[in-house]
C-alpha positions in Angstrom: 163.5 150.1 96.7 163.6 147.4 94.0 160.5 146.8 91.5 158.1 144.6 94.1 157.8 141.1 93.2 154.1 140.4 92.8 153.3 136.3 93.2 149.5 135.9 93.1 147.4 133.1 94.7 145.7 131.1 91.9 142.3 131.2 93.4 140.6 133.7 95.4 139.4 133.0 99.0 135.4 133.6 99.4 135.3 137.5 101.0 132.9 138.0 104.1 129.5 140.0 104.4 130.8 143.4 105.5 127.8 142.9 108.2 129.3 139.8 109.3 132.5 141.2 110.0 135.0 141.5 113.3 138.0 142.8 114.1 141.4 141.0 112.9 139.9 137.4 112.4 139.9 137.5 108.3 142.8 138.1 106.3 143.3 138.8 102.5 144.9 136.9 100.0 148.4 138.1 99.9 151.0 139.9 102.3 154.0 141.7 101.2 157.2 140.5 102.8 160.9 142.1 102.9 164.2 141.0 104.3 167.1 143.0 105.5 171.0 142.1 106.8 173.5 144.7 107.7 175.5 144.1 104.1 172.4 144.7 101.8 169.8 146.7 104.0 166.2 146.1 102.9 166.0 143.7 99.9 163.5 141.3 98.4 160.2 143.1 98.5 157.8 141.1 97.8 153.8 140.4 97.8 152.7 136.9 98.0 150.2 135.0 99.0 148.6 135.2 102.7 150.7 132.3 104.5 151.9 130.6 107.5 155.9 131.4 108.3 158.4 128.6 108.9 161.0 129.5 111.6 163.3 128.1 113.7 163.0 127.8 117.4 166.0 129.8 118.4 164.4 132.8 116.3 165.7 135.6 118.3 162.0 137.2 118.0 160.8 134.5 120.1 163.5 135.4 123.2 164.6 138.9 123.4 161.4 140.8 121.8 162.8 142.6 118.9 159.2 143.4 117.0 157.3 146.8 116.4 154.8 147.3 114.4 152.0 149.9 113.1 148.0 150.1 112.3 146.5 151.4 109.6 143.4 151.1 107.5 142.6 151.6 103.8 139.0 153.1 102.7 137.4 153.8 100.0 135.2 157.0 98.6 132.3 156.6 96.7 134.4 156.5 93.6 135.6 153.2 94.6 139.0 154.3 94.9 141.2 153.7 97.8 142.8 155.7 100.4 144.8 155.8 102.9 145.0 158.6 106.2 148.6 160.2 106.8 150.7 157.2 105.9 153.9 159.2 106.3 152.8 159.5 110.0 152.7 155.8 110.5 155.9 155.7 108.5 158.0 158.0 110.9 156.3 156.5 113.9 157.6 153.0 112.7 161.2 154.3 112.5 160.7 155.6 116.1 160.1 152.3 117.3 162.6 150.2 115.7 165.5 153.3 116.7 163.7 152.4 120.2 164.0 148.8 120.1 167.5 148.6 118.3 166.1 147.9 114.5 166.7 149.6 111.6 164.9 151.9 110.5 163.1 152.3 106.9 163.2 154.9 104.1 159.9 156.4 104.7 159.0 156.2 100.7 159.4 152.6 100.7 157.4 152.2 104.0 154.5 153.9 102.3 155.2 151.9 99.0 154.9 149.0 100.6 151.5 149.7 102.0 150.1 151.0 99.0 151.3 147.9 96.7 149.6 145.4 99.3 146.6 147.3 99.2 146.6 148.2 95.4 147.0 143.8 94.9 144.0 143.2 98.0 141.9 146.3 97.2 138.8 144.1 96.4 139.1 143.6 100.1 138.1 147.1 101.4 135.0 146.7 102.4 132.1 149.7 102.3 129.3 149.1 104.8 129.9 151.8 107.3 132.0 151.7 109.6 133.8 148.7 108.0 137.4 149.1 106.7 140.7 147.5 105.9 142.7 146.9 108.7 146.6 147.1 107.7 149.1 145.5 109.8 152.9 146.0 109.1 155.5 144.7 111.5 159.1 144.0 111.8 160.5 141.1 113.9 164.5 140.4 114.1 165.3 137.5 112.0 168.6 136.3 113.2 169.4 132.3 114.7 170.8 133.1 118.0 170.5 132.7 121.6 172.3 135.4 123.5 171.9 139.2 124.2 172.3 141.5 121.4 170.5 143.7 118.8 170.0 141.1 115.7 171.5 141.9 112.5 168.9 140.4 110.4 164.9 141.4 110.0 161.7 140.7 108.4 159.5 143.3 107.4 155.8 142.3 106.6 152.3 143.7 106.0 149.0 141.7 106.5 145.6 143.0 106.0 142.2 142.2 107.6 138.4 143.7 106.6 137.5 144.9 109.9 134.0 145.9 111.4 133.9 147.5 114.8 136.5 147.3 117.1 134.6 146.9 120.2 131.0 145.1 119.3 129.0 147.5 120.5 130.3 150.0 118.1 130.2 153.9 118.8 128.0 153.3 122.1 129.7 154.5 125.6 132.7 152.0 127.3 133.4 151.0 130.9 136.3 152.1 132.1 138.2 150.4 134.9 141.1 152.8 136.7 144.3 150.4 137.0 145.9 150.9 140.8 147.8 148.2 140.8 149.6 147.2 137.3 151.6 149.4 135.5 152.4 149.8 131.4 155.4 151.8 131.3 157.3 154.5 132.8 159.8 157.3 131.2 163.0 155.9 129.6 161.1 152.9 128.8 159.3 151.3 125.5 156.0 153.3 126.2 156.3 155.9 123.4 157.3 152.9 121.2 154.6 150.5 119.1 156.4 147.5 120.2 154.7 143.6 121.4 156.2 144.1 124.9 154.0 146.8 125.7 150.8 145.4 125.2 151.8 142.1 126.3 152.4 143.3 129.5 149.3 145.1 129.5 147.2 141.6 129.4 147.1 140.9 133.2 145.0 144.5 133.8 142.8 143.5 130.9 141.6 140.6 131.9 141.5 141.8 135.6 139.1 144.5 134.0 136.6 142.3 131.4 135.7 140.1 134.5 134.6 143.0 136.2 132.8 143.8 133.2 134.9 146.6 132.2 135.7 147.1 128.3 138.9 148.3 128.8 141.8 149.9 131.2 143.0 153.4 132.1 146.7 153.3 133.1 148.4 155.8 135.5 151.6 156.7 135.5 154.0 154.0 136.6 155.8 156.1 139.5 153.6 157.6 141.4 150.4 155.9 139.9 148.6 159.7 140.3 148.3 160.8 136.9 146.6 159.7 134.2 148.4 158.3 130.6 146.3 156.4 128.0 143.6 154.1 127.4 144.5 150.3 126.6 145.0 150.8 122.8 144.1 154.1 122.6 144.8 157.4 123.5 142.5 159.8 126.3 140.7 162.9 126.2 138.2 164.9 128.9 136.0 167.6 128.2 136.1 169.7 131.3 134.1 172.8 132.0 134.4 173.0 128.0 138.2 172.7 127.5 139.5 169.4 126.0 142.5 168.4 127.7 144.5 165.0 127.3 147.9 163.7 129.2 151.2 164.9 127.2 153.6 162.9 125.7 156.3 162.4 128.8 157.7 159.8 127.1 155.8 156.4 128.3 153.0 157.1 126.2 152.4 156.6 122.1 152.1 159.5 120.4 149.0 158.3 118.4 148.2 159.7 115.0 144.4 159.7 115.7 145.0 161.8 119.0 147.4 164.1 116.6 144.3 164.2 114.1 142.2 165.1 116.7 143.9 167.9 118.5 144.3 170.0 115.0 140.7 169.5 114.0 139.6 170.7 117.5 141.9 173.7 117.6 141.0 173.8 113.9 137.0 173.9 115.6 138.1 177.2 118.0 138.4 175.0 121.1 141.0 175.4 123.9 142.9 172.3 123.8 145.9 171.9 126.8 148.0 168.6 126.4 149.7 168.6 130.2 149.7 166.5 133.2 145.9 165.2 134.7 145.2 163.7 137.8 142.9 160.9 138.8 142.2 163.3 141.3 141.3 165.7 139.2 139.2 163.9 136.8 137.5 162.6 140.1 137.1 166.5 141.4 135.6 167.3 138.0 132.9 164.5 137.8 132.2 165.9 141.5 131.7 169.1 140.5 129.4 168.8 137.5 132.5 169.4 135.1 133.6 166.4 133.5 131.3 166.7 130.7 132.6 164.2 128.0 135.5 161.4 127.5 136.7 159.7 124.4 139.5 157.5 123.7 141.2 158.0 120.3 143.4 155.0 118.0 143.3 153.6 114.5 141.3 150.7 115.5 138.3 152.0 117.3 138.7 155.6 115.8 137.2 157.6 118.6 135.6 155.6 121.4 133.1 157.3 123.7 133.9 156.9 127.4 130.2 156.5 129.5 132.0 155.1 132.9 135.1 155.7 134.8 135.6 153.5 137.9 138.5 154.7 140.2 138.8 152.6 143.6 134.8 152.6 144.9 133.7 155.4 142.6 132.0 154.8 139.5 132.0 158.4 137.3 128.9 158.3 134.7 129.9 160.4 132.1 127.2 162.4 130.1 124.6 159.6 131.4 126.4 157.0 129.5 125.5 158.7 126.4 127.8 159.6 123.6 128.6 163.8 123.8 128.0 166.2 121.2 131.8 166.8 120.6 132.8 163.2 120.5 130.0 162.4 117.9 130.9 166.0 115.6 134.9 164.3 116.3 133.6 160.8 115.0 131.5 161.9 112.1 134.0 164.4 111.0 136.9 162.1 111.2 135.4 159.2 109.7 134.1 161.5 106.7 137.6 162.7 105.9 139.0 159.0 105.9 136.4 157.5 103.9 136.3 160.3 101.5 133.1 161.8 102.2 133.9 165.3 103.2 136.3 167.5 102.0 139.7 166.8 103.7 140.8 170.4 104.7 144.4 169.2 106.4 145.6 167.0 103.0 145.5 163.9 105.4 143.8 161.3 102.7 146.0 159.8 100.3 144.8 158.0 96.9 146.8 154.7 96.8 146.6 155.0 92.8 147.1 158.3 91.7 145.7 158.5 88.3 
């Protein structure tokens, strides 16, 4: 990649209390923007200031849903510098996507470049108050005036960046869980294994279905036979049952999340028996009957690890660990956050300085 064009905004908008902050409402001064065409590839980097975007109507992004995009977040350590948690991983996973949805892909050293730069220019951003961060956002929408069927041959590639606080307001406490039986996500041979708008667009419907119930958030089931069970809204699932962790495997129809990656290697890491295979509603619902289902826990980027205190399934509502956060899922919270934020030794390498000096 060429040297990144830095343009910097002339005056500095006022930064919120960290204790004031919410999730993807606030956004730094500057975003870093790249173009590509099928002559030069990716060309242009650049990082300027935080703006609106100009397009034309007939934007194929707007009509055929060529966009992906990752989330990341940027800490930092009580030496005030800033890191970043397995950027390579969000790097190959963007590539995934765009091979998914017909876009090209990105040298994964220029992906990561990118990141750091924009975070390097904003990192008076990052804010410290636990359980506060820097939200990252880069995303990729086709860039091509057309209207008709076909894989674009232009792009734009761009990174914006938000202070973020917790990702559901009441922070680490338990969630309600509301068992989608009607609505589906995604099925095999699909976009479900790919971080693109189209998935989580047509996830809305079961969402709102769920928050006027009261519910924080929706479990889908597989889209075939609607028996077993895949991932959690924006996050990953796991179950601690009769003191094995297991969580649905990758078939294809669900992201393979770098969280849920993280977690599986520091729980092996821990000595625990960890199966990734195919789970049941019924199962899950045997378990709570039995006395077994002992802890739950969605796991993402945004939320981090999210306690699960409620699982309603048809006229069953499963309280989990009497709606209190478990043992395993606090040790998995305190551990990870440590590693990300610098204040525990990071035994996997996963942390990455975004000025090495």
């Amino acid at each position: 990649m060429k040297e990144i064009r830095i343009e910097k905004v002339d005056e500095r908008k006022e930064r919120p209390n960290d204790s004031e902050l919410g999730f993807g409402q606030t956004f730094t001064d500057h975003m870093f923007v790249m173009d590509y065409d099928e002559k030069d590839g990716w060309y242009d980097p650049r990082i300027i200031p935080y703006q609106s975007l100009e397009m034309e109507p007939a934007k194929a992004t707007f009509h055929y849903g060529q966009t992906t995009f990752e989330g990341m977040k940027a800490y930092k350590n009580e030496k005030g510098e800033a890191l970043l948690f397995r950027p390579e991983k969000n790097a190959k996973r963007f590539n995934n996507s765009n091979s998914r949805m017909c876009m090209p892909e990105m040298d994964p050293e220029i992906f990561v470049k990118a990141v750091k730069k924009a975070v390097e220019v904003d990192q008076d951003w990052i804010p410290t108050k636990e359980g506060t961060s820097l939200y990252i956002r880069p995303f990729a929408i086709s860039d091509e005036v057309y209207l008709g069927l076909k894989a674009a041959s232009k792009y734009k590639f761009m990174i914006i960046m938000s202070p973020v606080g917790a990702y559901y307001p009441q922070g680490l406490e338990p969630t309600r869980i509301y068992v989608e039986t009607e609505y589906v996500r995604a099925v095999r041979g699909g976009t479900g294994s790919a971080k693109t708008g189209g998935n989580y667009a047509s996830s809305l419907k079961a969402k709102h279905k769920a928050a006027q119930n009261g519910y924080d958030e929706v479990l889908w089931l597989d889209g075939v036979e609607r028996k077993y069970v895949e991932e959690v809204g924006a996050m990953n699932v796991f179950f601690k049952m009769d003191g094995k962790v297991v969580t649905p495997s990758l078939e294809g129809s669900i992201l393979a999340g770098i969280t849920r990656d993280s977690v599986i290697k520091m729980l092996k890491n821990w000595g625990y028996e960890v199966e990734e295979r195919k789970i049941t509603i019924k199962e899950l619902v045997n378990a709570y009957k039995e006395g077994k289902l002992e802890e739950a826990f969605g796991t993402g980027t945004a939320a981090v690890i999210a306690p699960i205190g409620e699982l309603s399934y048809n006229d069953l509502d499963m309280e989990i660990n009497n709606f209190e956060i478990g043992d395993l899922t606090q040790k998995l919270y305190d551990n990870l956050t440590g590693i990300q934020t610098g204040k525990l030794e990071d035994p996997y390498g996963w942390t990455e300085k975004v000025l090495d000096k």
